[in-house]
DRENSE-846619 format. One record per residue: residue in one letter; x, y, z of N, C-alpha, C in turn. Coordinates in nm, 3 decimals. Example, Ala and Ser with C-alpha at 12.3 -4.5 7.8 and 13.67 -1.06 7.14 Angstrom:
<rs>
(r "A", (1.319, -0.569, 0.780), (1.230, -0.450, 0.780), (1.320, -0.330, 0.780)),
(r "S", (1.285, -0.225, 0.708), (1.367, -0.106, 0.714), (1.290, 0.003, 0.787)),
</rs>
This chain:
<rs>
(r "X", (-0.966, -1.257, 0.612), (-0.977, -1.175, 0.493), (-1.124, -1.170, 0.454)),
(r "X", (-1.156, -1.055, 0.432), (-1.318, -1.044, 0.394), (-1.305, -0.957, 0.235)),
(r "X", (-1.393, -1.023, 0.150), (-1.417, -0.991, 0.012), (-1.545, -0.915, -0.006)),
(r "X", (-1.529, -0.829, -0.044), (-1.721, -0.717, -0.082), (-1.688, -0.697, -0.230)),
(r "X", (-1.822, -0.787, -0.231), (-1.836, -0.806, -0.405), (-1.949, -0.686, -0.392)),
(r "X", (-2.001, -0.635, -0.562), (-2.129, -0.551, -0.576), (-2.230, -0.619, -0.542)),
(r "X", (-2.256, -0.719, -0.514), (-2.396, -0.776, -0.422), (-2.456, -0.727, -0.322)),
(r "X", (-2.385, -0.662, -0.218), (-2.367, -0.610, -0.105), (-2.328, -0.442, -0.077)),
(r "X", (-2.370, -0.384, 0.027), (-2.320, -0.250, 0.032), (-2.115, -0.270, 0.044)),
(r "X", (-2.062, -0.204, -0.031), (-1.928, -0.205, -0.018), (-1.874, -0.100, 0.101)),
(r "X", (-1.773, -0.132, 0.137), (-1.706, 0.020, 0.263), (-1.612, 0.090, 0.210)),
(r "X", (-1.646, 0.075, 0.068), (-1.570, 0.172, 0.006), (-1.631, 0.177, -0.137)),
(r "X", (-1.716, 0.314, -0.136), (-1.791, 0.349, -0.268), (-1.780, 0.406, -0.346)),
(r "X", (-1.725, 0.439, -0.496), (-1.759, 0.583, -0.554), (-1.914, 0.599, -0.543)),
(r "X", (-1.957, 0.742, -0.553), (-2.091, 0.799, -0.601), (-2.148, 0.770, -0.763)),
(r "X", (-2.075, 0.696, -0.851), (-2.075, 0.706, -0.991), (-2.075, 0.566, -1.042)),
(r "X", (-2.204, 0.540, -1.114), (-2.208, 0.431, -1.143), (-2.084, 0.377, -1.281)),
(r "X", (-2.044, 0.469, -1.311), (-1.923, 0.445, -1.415), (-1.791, 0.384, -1.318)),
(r "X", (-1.805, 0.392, -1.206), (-1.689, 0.316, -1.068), (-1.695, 0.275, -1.018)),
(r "X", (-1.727, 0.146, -1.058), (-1.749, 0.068, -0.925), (-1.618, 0.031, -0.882)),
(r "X", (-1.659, -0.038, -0.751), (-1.501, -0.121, -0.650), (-1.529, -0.177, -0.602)),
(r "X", (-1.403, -0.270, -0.560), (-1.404, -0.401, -0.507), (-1.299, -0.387, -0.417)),
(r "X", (-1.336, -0.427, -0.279), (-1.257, -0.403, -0.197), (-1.214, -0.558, -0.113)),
(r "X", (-1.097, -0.589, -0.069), (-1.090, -0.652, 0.005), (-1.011, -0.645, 0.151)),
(r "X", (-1.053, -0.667, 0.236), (-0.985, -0.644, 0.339), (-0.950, -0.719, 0.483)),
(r "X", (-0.829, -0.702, 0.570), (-0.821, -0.758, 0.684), (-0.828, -0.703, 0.797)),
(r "X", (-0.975, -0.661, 0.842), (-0.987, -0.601, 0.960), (-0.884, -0.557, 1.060)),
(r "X", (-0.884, -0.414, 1.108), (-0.809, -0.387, 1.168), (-0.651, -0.387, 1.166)),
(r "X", (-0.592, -0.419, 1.009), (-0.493, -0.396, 0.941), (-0.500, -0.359, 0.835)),
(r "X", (-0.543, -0.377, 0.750), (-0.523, -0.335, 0.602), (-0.636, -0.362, 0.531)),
(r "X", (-0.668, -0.252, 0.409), (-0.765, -0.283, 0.290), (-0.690, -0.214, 0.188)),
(r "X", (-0.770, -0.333, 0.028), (-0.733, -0.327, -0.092), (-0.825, -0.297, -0.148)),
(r "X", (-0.846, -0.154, -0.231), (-0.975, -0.089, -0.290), (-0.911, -0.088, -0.476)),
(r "X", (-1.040, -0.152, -0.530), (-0.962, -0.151, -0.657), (-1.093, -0.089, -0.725)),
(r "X", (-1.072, 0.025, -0.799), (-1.174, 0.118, -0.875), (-1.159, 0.152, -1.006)),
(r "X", (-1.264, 0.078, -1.083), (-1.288, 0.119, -1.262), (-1.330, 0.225, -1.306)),
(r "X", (-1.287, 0.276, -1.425), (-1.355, 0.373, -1.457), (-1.401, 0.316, -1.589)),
(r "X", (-1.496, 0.300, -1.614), (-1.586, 0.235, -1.726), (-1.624, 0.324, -1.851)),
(r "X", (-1.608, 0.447, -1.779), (-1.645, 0.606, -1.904), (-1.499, 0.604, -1.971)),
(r "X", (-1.539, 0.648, -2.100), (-1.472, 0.656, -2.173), (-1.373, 0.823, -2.129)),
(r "X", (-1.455, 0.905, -2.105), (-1.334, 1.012, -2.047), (-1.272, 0.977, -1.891)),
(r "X", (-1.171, 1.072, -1.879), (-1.149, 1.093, -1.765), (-1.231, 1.126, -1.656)),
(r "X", (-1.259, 1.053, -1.523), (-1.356, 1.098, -1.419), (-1.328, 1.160, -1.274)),
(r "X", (-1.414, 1.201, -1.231), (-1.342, 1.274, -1.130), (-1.376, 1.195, -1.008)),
(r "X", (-1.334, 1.092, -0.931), (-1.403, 0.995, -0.800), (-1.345, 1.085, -0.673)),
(r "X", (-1.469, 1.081, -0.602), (-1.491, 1.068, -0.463), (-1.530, 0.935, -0.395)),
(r "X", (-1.445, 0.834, -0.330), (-1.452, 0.739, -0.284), (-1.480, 0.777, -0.131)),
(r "X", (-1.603, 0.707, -0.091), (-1.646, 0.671, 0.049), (-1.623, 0.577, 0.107)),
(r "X", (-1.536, 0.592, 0.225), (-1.445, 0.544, 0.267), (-1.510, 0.480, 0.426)),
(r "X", (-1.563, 0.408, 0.484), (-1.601, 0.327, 0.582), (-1.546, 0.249, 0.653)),
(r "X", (-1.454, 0.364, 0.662), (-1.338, 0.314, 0.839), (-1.359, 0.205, 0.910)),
(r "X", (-1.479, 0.255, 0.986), (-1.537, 0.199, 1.062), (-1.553, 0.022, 1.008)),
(r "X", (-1.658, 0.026, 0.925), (-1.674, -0.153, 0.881), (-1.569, -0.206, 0.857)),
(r "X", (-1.437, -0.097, 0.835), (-1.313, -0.214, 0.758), (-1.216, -0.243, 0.933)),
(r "X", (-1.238, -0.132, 1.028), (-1.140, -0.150, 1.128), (-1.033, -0.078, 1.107)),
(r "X", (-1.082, 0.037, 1.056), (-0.960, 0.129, 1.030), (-0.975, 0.249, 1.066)),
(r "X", (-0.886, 0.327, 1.117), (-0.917, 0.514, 1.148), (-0.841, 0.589, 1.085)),
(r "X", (-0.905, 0.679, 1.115), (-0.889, 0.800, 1.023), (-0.734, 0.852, 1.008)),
(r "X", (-0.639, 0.789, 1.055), (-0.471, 0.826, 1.076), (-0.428, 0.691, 1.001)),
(r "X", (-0.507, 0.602, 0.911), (-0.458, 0.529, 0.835), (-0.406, 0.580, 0.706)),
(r "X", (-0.276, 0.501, 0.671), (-0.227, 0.551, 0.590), (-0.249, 0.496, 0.489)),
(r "X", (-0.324, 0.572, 0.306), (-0.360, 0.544, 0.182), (-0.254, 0.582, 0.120)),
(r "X", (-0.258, 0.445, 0.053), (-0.121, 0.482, -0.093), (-0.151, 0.458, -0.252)),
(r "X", (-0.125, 0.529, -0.294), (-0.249, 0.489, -0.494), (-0.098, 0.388, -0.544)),
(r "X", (-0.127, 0.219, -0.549), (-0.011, 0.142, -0.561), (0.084, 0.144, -0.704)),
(r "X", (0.006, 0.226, -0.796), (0.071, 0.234, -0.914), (0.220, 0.336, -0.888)),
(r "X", (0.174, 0.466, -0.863), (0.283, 0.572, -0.842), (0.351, 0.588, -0.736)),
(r "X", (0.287, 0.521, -0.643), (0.311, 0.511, -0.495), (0.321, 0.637, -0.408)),
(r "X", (0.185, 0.693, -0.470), (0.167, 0.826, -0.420), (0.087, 0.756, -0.316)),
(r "X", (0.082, 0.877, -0.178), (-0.021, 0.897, -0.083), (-0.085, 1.001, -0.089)),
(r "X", (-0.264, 0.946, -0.121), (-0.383, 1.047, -0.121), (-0.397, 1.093, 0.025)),
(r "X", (-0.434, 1.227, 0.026), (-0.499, 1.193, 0.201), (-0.621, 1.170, 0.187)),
(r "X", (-0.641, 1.141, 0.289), (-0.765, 1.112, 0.369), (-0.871, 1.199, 0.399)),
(r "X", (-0.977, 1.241, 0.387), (-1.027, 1.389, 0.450), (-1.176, 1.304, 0.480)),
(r "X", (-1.221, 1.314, 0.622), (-1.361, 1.289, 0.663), (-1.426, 1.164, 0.559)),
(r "X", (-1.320, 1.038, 0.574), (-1.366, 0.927, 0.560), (-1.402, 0.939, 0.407)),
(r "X", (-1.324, 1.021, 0.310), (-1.361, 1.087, 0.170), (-1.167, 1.080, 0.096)),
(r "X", (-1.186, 0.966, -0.021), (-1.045, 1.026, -0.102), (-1.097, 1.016, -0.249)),
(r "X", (-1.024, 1.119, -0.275), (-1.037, 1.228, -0.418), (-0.925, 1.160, -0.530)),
(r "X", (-0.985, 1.202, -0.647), (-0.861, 1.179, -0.734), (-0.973, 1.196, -0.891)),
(r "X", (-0.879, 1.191, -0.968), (-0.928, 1.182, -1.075), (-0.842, 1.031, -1.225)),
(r "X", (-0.982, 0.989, -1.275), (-0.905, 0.838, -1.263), (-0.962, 0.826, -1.476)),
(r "X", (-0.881, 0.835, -1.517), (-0.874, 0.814, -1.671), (-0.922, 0.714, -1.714)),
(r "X", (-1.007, 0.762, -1.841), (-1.091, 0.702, -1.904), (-1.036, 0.539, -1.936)),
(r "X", (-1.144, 0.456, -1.868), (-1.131, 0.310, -1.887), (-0.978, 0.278, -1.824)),
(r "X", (-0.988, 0.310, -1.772), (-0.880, 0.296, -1.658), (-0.862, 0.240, -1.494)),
(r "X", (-0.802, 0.213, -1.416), (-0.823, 0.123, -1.316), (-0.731, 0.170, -1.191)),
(r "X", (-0.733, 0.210, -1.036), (-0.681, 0.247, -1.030), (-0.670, 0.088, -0.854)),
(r "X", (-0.581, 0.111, -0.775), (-0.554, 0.015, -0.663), (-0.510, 0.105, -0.573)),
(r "X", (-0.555, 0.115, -0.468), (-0.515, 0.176, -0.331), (-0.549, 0.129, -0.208)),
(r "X", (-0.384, 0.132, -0.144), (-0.385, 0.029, -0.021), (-0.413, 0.126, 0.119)),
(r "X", (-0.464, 0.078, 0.185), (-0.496, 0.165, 0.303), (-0.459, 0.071, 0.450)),
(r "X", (-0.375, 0.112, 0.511), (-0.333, 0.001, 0.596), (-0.354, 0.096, 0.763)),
(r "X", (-0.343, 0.022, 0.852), (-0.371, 0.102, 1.037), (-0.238, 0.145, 1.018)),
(r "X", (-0.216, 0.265, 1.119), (-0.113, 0.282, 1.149), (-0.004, 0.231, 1.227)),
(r "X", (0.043, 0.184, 1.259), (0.164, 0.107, 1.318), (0.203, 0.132, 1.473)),
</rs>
């Protein structure tokens, strides 16, 4: 299990310093991306997504763990929009 605190470049980024994340993960099976939204409104995240460092490809399957929706995936990029001071968890596991 590998932990990426903000000390370090993470393999999974928003662009927005109002989001940060914390990811943890087990190479070549599964990662846990957990993303704040610190602004008081609603925000719109693009999370950068770094397959590659976690051991994962692009036919991995992302699930947002609250609703148990699945985001897709698009060019190592997932979208969403994540409410003010709010928190969101999404599991991203290899495919099977």
């Amino acid at each position: 299990m590998r932990k990426y605190w903000e000390d370090r470049p993470q393999p999974v980024a928003a662009g927005q310093a109002q989001a940060p994340t914390i990811v943890y993960s087990a190479p070549r099976r599964e990662a846990v991306v957990v993303v704040v939204n610190y602004a008081r409104e609603d925000l719109p995240v693009t999370l950068n997504v770094d397959l590659k460092a976690l051991g994962l490809t692009e036919d991995c399957a992302a699930t947002d763990t609250e609703p148990g929706t699945r985001p897709e995936l698009h060019g190592g990029k997932l979208q969403f929009t994540l409410k003010g001071h709010d928190l969101k968890v999404i599991r991203q596991e290899a495919k099977k």
